[in-house]
Backbone atoms as SQL, in Angstrom:
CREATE TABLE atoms (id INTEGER PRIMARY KEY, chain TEXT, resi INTEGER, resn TEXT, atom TEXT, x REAL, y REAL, z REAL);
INSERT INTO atoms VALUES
  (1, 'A', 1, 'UNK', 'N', -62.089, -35.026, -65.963),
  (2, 'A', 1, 'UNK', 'CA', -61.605, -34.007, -66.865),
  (3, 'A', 1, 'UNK', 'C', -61.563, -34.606, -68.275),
  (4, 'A', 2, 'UNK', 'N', -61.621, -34.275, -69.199),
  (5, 'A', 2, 'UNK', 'CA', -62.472, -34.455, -70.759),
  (6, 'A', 2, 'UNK', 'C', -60.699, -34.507, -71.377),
  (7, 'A', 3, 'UNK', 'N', -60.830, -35.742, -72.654),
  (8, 'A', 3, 'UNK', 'CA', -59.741, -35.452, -72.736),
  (9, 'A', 3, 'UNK', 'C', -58.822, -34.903, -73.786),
  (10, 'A', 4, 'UNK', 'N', -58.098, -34.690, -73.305),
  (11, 'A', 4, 'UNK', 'CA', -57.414, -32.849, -74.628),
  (12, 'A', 4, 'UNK', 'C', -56.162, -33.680, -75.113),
  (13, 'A', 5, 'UNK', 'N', -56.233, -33.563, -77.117),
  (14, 'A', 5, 'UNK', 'CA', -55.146, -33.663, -77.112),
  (15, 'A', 5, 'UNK', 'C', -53.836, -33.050, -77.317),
  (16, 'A', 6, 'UNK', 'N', -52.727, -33.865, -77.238),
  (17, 'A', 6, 'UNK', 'CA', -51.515, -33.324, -76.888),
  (18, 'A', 6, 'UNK', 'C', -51.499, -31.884, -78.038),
  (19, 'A', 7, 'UNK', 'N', -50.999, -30.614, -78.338),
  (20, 'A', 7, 'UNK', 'CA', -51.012, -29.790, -79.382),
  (21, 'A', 7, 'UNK', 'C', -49.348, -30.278, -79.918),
  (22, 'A', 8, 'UNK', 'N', -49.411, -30.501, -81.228),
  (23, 'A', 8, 'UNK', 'CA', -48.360, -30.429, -81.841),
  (24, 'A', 8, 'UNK', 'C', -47.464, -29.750, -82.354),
  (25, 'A', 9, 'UNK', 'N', -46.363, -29.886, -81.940),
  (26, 'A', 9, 'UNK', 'CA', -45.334, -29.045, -82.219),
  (27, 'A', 9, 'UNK', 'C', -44.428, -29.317, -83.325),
  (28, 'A', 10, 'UNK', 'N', -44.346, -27.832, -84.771),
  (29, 'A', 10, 'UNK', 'CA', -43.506, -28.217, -85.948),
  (30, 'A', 10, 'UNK', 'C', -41.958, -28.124, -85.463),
  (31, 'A', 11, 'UNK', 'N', -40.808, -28.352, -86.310),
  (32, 'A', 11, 'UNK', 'CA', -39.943, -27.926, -86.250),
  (33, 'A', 11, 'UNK', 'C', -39.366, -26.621, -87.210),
  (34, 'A', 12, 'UNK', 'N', -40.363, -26.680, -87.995),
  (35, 'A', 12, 'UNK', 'CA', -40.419, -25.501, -88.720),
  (36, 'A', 12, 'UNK', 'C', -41.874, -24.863, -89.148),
  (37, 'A', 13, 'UNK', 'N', -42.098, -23.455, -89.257),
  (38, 'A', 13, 'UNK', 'CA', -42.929, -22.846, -89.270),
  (39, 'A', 13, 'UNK', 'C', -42.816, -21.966, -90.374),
  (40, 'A', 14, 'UNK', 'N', -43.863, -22.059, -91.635),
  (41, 'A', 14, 'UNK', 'CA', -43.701, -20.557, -92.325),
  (42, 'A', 14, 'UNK', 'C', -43.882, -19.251, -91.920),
  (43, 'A', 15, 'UNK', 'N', -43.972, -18.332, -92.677),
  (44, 'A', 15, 'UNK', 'CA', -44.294, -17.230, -92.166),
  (45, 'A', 15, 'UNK', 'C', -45.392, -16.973, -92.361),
  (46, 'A', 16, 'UNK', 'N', -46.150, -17.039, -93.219),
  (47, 'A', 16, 'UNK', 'CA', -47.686, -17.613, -92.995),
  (48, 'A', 16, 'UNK', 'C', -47.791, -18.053, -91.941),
  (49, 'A', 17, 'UNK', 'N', -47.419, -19.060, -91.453),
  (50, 'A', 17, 'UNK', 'CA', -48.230, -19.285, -90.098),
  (51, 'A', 17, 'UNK', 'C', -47.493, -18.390, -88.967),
  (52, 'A', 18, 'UNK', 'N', -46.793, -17.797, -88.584),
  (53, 'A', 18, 'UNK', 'CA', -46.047, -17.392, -87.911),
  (54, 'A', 18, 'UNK', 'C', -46.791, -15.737, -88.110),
  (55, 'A', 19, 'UNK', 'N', -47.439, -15.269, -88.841),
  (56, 'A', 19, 'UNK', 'CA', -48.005, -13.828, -88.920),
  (57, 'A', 19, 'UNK', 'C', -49.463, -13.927, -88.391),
  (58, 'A', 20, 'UNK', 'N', -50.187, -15.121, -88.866),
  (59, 'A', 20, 'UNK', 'CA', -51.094, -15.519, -88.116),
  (60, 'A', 20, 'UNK', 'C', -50.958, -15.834, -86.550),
  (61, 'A', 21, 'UNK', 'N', -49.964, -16.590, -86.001),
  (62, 'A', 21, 'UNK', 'CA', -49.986, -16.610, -84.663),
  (63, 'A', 21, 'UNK', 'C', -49.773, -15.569, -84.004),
  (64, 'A', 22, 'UNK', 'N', -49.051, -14.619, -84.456),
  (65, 'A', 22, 'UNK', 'CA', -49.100, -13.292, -83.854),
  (66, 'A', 22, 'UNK', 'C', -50.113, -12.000, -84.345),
  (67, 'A', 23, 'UNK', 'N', -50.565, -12.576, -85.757),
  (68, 'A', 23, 'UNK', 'CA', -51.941, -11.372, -85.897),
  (69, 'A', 23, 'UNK', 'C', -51.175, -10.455, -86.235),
  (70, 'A', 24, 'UNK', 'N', -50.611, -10.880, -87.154),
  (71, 'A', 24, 'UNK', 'CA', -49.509, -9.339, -87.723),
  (72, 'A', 24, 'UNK', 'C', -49.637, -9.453, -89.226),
  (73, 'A', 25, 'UNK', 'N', -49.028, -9.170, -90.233),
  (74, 'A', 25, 'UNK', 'CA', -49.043, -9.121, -91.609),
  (75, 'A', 25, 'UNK', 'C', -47.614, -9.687, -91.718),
  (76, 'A', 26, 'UNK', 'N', -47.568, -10.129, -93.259),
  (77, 'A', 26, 'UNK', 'CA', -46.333, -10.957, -93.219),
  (78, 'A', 26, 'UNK', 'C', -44.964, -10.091, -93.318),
  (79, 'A', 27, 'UNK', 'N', -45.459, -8.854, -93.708),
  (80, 'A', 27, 'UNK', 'CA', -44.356, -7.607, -93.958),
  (81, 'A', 27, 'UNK', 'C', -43.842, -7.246, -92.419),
  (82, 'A', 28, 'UNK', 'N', -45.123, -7.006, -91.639),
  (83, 'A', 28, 'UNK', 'CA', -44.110, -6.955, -90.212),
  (84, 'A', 28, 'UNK', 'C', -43.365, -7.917, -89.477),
  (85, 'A', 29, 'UNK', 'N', -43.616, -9.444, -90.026),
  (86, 'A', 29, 'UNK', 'CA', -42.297, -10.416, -89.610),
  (87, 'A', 29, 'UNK', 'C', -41.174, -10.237, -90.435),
  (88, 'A', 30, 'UNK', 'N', -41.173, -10.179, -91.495),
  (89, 'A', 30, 'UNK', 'CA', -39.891, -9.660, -92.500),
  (90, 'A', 30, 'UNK', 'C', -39.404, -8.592, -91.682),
  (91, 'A', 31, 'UNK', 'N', -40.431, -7.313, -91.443),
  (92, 'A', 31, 'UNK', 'CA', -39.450, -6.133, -91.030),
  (93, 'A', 31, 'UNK', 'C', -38.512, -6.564, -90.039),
  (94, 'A', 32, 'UNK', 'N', -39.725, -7.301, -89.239),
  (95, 'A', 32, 'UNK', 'CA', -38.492, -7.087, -87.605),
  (96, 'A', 32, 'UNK', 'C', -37.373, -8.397, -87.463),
  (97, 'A', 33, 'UNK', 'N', -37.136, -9.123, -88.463),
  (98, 'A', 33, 'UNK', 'CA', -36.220, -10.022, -89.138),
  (99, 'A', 33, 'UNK', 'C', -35.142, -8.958, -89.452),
  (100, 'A', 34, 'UNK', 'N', -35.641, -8.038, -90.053),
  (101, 'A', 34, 'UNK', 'CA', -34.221, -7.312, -90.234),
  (102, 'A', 34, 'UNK', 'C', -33.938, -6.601, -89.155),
  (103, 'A', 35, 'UNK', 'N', -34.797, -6.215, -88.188),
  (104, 'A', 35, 'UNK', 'CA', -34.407, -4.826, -86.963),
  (105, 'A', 35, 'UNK', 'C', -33.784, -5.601, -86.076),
  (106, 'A', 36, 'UNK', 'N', -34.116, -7.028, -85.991),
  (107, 'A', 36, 'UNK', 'CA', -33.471, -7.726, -84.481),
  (108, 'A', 36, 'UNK', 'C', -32.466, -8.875, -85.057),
  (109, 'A', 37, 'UNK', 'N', -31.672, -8.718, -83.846),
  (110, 'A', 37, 'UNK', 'CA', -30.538, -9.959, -84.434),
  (111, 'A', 37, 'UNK', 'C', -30.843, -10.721, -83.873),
  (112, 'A', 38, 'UNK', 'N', -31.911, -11.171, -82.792),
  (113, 'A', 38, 'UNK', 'CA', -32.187, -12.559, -82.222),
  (114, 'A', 38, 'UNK', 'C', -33.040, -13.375, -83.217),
  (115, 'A', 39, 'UNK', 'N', -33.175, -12.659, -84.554),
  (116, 'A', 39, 'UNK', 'CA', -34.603, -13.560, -85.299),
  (117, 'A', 39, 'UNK', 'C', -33.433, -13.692, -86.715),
  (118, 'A', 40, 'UNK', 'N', -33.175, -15.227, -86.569),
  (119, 'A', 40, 'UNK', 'CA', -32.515, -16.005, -87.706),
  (120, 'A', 40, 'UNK', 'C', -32.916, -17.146, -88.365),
  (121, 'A', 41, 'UNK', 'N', -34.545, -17.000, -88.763),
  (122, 'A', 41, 'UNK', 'CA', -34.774, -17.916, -89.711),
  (123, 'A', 41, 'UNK', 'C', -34.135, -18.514, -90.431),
  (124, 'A', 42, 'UNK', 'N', -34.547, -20.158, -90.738),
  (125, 'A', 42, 'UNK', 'CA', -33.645, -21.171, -91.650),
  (126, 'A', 42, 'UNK', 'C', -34.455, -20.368, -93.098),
  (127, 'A', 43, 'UNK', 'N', -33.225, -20.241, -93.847),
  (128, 'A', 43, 'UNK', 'CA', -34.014, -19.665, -95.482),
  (129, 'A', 43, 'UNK', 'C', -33.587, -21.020, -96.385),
  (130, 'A', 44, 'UNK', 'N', -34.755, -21.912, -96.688),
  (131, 'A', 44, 'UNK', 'CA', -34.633, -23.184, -97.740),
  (132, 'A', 44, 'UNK', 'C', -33.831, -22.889, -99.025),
  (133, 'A', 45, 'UNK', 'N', -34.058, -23.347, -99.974),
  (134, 'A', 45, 'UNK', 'CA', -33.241, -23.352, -101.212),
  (135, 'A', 45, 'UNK', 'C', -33.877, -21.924, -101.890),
  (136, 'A', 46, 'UNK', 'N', -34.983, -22.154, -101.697),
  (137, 'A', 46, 'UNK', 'CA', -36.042, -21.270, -102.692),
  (138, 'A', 46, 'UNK', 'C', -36.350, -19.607, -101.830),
  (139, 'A', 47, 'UNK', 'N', -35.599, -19.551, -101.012),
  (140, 'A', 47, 'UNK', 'CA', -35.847, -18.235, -100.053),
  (141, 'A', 47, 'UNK', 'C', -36.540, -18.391, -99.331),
  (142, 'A', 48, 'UNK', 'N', -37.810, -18.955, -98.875),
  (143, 'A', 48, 'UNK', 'CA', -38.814, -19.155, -97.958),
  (144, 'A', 48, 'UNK', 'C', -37.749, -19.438, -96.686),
  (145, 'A', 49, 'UNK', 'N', -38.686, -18.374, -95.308),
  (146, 'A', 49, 'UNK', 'CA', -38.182, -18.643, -94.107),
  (147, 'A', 49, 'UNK', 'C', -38.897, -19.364, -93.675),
  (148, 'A', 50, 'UNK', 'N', -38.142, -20.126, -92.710),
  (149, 'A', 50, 'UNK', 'CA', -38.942, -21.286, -91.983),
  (150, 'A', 50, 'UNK', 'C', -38.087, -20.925, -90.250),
  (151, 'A', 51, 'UNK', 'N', -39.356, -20.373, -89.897),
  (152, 'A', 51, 'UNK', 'CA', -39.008, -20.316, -88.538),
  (153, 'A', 51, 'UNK', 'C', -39.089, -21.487, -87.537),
  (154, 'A', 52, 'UNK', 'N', -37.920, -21.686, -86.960),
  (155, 'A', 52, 'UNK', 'CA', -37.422, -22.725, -85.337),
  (156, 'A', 52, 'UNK', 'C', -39.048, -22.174, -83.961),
  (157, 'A', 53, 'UNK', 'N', -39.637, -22.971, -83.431),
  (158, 'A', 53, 'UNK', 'CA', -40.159, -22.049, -82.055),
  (159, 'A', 53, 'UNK', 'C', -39.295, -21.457, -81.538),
  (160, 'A', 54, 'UNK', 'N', -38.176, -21.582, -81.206),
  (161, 'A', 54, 'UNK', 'CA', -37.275, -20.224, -80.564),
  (162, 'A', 54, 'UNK', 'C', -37.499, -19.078, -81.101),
  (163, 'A', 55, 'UNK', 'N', -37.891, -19.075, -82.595),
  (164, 'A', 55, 'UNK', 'CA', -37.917, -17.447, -83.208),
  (165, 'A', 55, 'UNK', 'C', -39.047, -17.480, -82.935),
  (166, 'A', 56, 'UNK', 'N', -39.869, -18.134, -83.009),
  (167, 'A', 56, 'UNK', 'CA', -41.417, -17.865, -82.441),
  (168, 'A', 56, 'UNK', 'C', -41.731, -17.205, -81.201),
  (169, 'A', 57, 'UNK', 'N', -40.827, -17.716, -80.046),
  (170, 'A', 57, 'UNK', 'CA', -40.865, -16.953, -78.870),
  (171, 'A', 57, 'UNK', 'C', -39.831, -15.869, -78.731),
  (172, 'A', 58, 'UNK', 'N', -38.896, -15.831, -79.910),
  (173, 'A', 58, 'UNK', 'CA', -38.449, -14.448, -79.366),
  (174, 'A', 58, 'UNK', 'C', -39.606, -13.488, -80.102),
  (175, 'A', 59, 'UNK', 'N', -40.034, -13.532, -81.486),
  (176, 'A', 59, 'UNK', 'CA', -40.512, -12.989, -82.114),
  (177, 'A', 59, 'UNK', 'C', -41.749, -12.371, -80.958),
  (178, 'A', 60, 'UNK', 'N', -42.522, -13.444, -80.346),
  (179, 'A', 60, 'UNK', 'CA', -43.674, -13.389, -79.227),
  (180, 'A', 60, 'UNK', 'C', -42.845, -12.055, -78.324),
  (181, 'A', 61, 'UNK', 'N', -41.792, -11.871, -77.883),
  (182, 'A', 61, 'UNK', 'CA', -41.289, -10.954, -76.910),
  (183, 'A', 61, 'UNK', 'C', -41.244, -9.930, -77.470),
  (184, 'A', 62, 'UNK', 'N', -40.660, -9.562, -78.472),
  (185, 'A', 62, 'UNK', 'CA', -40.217, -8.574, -79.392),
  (186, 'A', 62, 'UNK', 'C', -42.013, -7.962, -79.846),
  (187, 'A', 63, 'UNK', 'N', -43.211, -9.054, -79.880),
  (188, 'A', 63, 'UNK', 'CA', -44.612, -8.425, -80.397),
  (189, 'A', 63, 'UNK', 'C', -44.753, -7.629, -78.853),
  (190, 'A', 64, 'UNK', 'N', -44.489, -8.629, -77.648),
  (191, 'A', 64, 'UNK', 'CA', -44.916, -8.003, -76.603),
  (192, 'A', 64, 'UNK', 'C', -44.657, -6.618, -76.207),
  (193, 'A', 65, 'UNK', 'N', -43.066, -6.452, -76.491),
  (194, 'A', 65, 'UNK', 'CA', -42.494, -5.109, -76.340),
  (195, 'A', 65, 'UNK', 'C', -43.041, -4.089, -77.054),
  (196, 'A', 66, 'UNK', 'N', -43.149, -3.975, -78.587),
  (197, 'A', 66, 'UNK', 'CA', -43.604, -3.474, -79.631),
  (198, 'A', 66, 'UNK', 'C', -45.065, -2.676, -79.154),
  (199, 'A', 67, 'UNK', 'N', -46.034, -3.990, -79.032),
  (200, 'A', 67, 'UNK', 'CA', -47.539, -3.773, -79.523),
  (201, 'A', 67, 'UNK', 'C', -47.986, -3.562, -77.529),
  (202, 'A', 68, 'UNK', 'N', -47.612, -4.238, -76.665),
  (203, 'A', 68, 'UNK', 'CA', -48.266, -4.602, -75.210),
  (204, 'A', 68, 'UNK', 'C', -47.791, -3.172, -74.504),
  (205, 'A', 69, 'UNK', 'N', -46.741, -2.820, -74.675),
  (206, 'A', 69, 'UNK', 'CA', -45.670, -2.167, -73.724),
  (207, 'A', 69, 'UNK', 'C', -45.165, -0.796, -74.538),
  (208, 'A', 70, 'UNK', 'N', -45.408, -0.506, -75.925),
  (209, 'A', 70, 'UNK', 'CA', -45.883, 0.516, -76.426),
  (210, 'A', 70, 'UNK', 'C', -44.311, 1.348, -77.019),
  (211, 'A', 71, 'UNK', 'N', -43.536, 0.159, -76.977),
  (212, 'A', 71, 'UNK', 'CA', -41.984, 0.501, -77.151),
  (213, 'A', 71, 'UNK', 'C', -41.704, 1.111, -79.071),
  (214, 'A', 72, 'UNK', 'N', -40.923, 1.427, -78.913),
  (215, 'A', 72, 'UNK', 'CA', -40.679, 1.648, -80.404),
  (216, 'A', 72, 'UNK', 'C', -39.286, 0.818, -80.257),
  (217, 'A', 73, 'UNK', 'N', -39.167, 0.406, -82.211),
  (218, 'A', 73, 'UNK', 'CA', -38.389, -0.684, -82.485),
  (219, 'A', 73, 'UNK', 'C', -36.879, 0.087, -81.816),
  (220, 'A', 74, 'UNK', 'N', -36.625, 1.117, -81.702),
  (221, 'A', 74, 'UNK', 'CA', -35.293, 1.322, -81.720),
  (222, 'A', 74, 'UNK', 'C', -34.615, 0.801, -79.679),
  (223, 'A', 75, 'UNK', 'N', -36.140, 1.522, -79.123),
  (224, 'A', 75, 'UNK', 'CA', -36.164, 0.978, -77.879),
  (225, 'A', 75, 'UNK', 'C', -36.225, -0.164, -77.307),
  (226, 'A', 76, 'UNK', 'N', -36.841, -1.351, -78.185),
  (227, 'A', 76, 'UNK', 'CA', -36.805, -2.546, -77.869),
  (228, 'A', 76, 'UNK', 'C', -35.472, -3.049, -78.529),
  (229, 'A', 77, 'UNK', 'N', -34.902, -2.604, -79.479),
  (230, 'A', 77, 'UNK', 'CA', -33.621, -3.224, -79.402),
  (231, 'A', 77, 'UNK', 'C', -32.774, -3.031, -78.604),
  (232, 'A', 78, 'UNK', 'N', -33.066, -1.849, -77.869),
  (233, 'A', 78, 'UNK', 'CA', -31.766, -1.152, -76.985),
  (234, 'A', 78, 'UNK', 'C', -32.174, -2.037, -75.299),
  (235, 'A', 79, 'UNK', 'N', -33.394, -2.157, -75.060),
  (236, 'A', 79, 'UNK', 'CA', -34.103, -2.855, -74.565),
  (237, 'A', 79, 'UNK', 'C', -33.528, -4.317, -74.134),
  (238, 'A', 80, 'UNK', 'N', -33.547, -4.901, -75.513),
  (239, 'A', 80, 'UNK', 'CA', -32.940, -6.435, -75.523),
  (240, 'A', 80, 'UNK', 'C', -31.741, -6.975, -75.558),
  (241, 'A', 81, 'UNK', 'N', -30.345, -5.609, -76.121),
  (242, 'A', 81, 'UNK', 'CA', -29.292, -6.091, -75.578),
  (243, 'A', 81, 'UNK', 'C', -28.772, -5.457, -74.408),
  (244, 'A', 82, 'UNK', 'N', -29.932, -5.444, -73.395),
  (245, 'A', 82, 'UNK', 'CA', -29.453, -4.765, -72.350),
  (246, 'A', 82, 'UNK', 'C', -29.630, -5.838, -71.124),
  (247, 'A', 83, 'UNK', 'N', -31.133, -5.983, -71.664),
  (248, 'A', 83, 'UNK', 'CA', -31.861, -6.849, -70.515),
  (249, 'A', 83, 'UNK', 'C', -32.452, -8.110, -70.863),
  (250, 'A', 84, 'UNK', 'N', -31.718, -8.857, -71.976),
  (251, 'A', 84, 'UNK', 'CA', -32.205, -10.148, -72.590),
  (252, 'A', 84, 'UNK', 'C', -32.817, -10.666, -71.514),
  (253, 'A', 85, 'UNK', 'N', -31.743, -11.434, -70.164),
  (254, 'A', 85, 'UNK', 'CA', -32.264, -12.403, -69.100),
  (255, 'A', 85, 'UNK', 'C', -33.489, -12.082, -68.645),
  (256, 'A', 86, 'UNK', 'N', -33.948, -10.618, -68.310),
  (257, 'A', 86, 'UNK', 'CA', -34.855, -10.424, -67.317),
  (258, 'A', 86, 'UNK', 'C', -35.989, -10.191, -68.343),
  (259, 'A', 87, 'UNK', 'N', -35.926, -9.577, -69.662),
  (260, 'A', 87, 'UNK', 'CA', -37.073, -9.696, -70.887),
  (261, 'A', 87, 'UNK', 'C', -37.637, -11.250, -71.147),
  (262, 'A', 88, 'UNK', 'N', -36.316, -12.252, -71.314),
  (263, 'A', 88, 'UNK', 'CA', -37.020, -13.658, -71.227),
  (264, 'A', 88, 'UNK', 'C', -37.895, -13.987, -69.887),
  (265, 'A', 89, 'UNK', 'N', -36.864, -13.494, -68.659),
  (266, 'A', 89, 'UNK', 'CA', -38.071, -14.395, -67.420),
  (267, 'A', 89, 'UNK', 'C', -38.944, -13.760, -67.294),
  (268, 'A', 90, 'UNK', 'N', -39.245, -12.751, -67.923),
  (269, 'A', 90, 'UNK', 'CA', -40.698, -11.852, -67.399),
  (270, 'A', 90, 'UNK', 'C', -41.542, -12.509, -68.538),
  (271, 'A', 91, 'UNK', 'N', -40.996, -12.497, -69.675),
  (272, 'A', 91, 'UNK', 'CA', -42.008, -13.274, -70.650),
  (273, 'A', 91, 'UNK', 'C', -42.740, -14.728, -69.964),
  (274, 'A', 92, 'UNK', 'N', -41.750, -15.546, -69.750),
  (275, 'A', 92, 'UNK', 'CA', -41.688, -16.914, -69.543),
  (276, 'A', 92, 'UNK', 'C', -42.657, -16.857, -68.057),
  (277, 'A', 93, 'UNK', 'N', -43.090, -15.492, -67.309),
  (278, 'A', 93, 'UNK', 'CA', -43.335, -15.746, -66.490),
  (279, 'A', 93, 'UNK', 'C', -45.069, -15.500, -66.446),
  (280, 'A', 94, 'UNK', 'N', -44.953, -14.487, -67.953),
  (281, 'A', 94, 'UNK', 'CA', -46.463, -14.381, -68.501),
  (282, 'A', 94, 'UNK', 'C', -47.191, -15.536, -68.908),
  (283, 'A', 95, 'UNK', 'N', -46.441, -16.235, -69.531),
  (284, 'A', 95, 'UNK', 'CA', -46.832, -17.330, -70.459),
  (285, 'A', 95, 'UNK', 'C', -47.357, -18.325, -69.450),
  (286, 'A', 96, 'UNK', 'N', -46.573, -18.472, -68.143),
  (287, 'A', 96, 'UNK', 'CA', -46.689, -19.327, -67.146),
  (288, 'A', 96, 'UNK', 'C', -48.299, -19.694, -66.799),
  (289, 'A', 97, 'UNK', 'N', -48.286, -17.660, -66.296),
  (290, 'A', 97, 'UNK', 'CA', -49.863, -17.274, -65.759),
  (291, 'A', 97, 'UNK', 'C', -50.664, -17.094, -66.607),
  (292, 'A', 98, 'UNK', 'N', -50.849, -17.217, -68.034),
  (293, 'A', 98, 'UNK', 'CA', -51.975, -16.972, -69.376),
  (294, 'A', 98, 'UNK', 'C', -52.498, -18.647, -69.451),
  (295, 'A', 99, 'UNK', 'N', -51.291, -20.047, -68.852),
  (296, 'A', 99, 'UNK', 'CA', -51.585, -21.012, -69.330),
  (297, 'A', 99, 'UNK', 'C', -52.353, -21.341, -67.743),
  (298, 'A', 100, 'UNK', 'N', -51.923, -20.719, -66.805),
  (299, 'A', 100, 'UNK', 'CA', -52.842, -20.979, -65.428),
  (300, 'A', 100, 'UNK', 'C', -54.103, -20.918, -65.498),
  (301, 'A', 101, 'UNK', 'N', -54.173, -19.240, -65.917),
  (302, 'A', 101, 'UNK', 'CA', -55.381, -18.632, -66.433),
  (303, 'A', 101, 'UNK', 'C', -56.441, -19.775, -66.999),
  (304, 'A', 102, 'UNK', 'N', -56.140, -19.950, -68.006),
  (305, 'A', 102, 'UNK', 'CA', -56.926, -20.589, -69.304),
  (306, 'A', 102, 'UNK', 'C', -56.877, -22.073, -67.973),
  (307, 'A', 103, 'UNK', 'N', -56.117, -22.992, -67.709),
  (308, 'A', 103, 'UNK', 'CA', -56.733, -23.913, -66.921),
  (309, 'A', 103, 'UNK', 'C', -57.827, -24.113, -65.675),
  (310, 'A', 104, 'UNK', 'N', -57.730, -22.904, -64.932),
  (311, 'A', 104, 'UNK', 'CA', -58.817, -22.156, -64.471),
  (312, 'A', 104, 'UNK', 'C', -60.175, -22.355, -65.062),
  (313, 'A', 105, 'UNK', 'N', -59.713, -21.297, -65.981),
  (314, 'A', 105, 'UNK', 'CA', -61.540, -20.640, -66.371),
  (315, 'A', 105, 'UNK', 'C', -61.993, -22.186, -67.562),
  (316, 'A', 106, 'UNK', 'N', -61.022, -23.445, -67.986),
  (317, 'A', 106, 'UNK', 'CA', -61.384, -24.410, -68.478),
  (318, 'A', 106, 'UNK', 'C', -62.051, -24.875, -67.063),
  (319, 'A', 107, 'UNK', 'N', -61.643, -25.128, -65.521),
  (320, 'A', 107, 'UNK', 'CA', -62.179, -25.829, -64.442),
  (321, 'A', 107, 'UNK', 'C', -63.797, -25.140, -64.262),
  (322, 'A', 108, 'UNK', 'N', -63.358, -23.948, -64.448),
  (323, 'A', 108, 'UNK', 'CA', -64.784, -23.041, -63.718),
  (324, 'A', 108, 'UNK', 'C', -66.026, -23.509, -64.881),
  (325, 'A', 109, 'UNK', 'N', -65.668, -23.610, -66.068),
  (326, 'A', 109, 'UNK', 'CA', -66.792, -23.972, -67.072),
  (327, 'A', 109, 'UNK', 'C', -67.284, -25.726, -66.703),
  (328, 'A', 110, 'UNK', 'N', -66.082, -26.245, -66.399),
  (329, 'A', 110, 'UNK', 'CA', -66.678, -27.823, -66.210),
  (330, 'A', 110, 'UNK', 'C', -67.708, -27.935, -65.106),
  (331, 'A', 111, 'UNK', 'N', -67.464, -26.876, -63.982),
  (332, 'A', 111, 'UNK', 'CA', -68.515, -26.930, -63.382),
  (333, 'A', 111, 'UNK', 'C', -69.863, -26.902, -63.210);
């Protein structure tokens, strides 16, 4: 097996990069900064947010609900303080099988 390296992980993320990882515009991470109370970016001296990966993966749940699952914002909030636990393990359980996935179809190509 060929060898891959480790991907690095920031401790902080702009929002620039954080609109790019989700393929959104930077106005719809601002918006839903204000619609959800699970997304509390560190704001530096100068205002710039710098998102933790925790807001990255809630933010990732909150795209899933939104854009995958066809929710509107008022429903995914009502959504998330209802059913946080079972919204995280169903996420956590996607993420599981997308990274299976992809190790897979990396085996099937080496062949």
């Amino acid at each position: 097996m060929p060898y891959k390296e480790k991907k690095v992980e920031k401790l902080y993320y702009s929002i620039g990069e954080v609109s790019e990882m989700l393929e959104v515009p930077v106005s719809t991470v601002r918006f839903w900064e204000n619609e959800f109370d699970i997304l509390k970016p560190y704001k530096n001296k100068k205002g710039n947010r710098l998102f933790t990966p925790e807001d990255i993966r809630n933010l990732r749940i909150i795209h899933r609900l939104l854009r995958d699952q066809g929710m509107t914002i008022a429903g995914a909030r009502k959504h998330l303080s209802h059913k946080w636990e079972e919204t995280e393990y169903k996420y956590e359980i996607g993420e599981s099988l997308q990274k299976i996935r992809t190790l897979l179809i990396d085996m099937r190509d080496s062949i």
